[in-house]
C-alpha positions as CSV (number, residue, x, y, z in Angstrom):
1,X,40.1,22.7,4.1
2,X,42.7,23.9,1.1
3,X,42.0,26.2,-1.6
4,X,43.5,27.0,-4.5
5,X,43.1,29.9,-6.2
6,X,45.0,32.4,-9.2
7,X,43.8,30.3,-12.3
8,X,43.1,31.9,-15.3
9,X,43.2,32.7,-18.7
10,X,47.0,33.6,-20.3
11,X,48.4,33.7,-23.4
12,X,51.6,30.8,-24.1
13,X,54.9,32.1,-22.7
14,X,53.2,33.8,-19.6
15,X,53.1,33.4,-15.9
16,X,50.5,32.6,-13.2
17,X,50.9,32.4,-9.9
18,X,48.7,30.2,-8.0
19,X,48.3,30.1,-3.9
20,X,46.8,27.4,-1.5
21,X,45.5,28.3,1.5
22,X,43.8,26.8,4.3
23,X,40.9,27.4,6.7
24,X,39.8,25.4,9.9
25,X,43.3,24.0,10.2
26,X,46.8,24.6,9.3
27,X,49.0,21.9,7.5
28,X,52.3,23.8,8.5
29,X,53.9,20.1,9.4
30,X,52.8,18.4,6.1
31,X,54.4,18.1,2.8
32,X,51.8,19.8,0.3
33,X,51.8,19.5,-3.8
34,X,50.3,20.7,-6.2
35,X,48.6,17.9,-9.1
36,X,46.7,19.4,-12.3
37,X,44.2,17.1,-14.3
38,X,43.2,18.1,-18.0
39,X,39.7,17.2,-19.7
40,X,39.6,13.4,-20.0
41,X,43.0,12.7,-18.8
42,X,44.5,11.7,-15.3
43,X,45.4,13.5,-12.1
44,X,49.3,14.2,-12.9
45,X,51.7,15.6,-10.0
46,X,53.1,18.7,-10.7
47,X,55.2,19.8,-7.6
48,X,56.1,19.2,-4.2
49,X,57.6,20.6,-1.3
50,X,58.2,19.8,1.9
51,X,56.9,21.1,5.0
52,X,59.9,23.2,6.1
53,X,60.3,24.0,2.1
54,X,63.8,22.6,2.1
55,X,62.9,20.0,-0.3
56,X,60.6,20.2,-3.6
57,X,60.3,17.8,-6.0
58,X,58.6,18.8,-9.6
59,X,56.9,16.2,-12.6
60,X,58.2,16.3,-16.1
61,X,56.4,18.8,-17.3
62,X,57.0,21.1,-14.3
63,X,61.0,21.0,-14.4
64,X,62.4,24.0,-15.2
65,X,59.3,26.5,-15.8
66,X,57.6,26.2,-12.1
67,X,58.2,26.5,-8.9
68,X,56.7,25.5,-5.8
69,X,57.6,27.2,-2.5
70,X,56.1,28.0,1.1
71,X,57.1,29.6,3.7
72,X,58.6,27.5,6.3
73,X,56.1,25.7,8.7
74,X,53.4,27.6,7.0
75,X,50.7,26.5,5.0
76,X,50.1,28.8,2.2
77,X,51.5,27.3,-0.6
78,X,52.3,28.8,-4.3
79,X,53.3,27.5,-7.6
80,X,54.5,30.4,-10.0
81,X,54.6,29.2,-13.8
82,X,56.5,30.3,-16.2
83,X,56.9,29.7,-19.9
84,X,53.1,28.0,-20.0
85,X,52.1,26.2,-22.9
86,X,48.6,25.4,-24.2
87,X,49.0,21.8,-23.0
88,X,49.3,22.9,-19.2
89,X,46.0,23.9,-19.4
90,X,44.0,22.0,-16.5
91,X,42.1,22.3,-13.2
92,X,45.0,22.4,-10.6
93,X,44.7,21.4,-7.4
94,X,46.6,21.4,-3.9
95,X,46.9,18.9,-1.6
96,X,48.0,18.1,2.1
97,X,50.3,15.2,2.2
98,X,50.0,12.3,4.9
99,X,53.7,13.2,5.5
100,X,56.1,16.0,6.3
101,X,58.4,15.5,3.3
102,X,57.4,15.7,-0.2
103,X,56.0,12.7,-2.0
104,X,54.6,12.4,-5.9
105,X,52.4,9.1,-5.1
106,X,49.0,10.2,-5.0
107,X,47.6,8.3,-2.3
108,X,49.9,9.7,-0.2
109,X,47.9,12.8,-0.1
110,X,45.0,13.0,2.1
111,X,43.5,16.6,1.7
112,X,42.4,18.1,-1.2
113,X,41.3,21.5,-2.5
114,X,39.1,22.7,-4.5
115,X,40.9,23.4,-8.0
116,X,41.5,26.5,-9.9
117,X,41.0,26.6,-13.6
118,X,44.1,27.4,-16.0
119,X,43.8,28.1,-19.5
120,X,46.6,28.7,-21.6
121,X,45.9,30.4,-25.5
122,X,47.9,29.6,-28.0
């Protein structure tokens, strides 16, 4: 199983770090992302890498303030965030994707963590 954890409250212009880790099995050939989902709106991807962490992909929103990384072949997973803004404020979750590179399509993912809350004040 994955679980996310480093949510939390922060003021605009801060930083979090969040980490996914995993128990029972270790997802060090899978891509792995990380997806956030606000009150009342969709799942949105955030950021991607792949599993040897040479490739990461990252959603609109994401450009430019996060970044995703892992160490290679290994499954703990973090997404530091930078420059957060009330409207990044969601449950964020990780996920284990069917393949080793890195993917935004949803279904593509087939384990999911628990989420970890972040709140961001204006």
């Amino acid at each position: 199983q994955l679980q996310a954890s480093g949510g939390g409250l922060v003021q605009a212009g801060g930083s979090l770090r969040l980490s996914c880790a995993a128990s029972g099995r270790t997802f060090s050939n899978n891509g792995m992302g990380w997806f956030r989902q606000a009150p009342g709106k969709e799942r949105e991807f955030v950021a991607g890498i792949a599993w040897n962490g040479a490739r990461t992909t990252y959603g609109d929103s994401a450009k430019g303030r996060f970044t995703i990384s892992r160490d290679r072949a290994k499954t703990p997973v973090y997404l530091q965030m930078s420059m957060l803004k009330p409207e990044d404020t969601a449950v964020y979750y990780c996920a284990a994707a069917r393949t080793s590179s890195t993917t935004t399509d949803y279904s593509q993912y087939n384990y999911w963590g628990q989420g970890t809350q972040v709140t961001v004040s204006s």
